[in-house]
C-alpha positions in Angstrom: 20.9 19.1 -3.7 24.5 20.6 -5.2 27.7 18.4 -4.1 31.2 20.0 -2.9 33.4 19.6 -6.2 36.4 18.7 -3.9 34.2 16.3 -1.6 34.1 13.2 -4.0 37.9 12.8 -4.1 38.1 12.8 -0.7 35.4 10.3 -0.1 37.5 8.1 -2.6 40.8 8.1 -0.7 38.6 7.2 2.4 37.0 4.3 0.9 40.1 3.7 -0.5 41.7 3.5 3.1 38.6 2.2 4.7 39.3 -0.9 2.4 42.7 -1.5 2.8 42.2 -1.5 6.9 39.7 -4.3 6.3 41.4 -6.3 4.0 44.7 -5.9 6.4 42.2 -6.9 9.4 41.1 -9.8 6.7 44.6 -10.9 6.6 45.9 -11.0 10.0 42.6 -13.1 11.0 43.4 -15.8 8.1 47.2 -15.5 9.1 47.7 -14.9 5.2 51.0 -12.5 5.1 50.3 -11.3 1.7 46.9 -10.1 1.8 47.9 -8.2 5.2 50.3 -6.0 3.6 48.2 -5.7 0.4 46.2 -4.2 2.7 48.3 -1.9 4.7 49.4 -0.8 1.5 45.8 0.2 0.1 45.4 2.1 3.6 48.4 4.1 3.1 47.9 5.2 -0.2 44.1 5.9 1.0 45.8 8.5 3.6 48.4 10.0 1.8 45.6 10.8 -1.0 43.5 12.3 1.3 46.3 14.4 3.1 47.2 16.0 -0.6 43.6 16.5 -1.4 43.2 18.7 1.7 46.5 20.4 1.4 45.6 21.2 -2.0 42.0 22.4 -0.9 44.0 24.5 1.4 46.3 26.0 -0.8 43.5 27.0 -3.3 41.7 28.7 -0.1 44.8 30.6 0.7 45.3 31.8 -3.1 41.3 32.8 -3.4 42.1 34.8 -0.3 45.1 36.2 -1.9 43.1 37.2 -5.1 40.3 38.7 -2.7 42.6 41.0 -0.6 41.9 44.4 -1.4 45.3 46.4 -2.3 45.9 49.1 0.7 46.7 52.4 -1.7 47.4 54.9 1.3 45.1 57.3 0.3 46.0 57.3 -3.7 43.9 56.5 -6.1 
């Protein structure tokens, strides 16, 4: 079985926000302040890593697809 090279960083920053939604959860149910936004924190980071490892995906897609374009000559050769 092969794995998707770009696949493992974005399972990370969903783990990563998976656990900071808990650990905020955690918080607000044992009214502990800190721990709350420790975890809303974690979360955030979790999705803003995620949202640049698919906008960089992305922009190596579009430049493979720029590389791949064949040139239009018109005719000449």
């Amino acid at each position: 079985m092969t794995r998707d090279t770009d696949k493992p960083d974005q399972d990370d920053a969903r783990t990563r926000q998976a656990k900071g939604s808990i650990q905020e959860a955690i918080g607000k149910i044992i009214g502990n302040a800190a721990i709350e936004q420790r975890g809303s924190q974690e979360s955030e980071a979790g999705a803003r890593q995620a949202k640049a490892d698919e906008a960089s995906k992305a922009g190596t897609a579009k430049a493979d697809k720029q590389i791949d374009t064949p040139i239009d000559r018109h005719g000449k050769d």
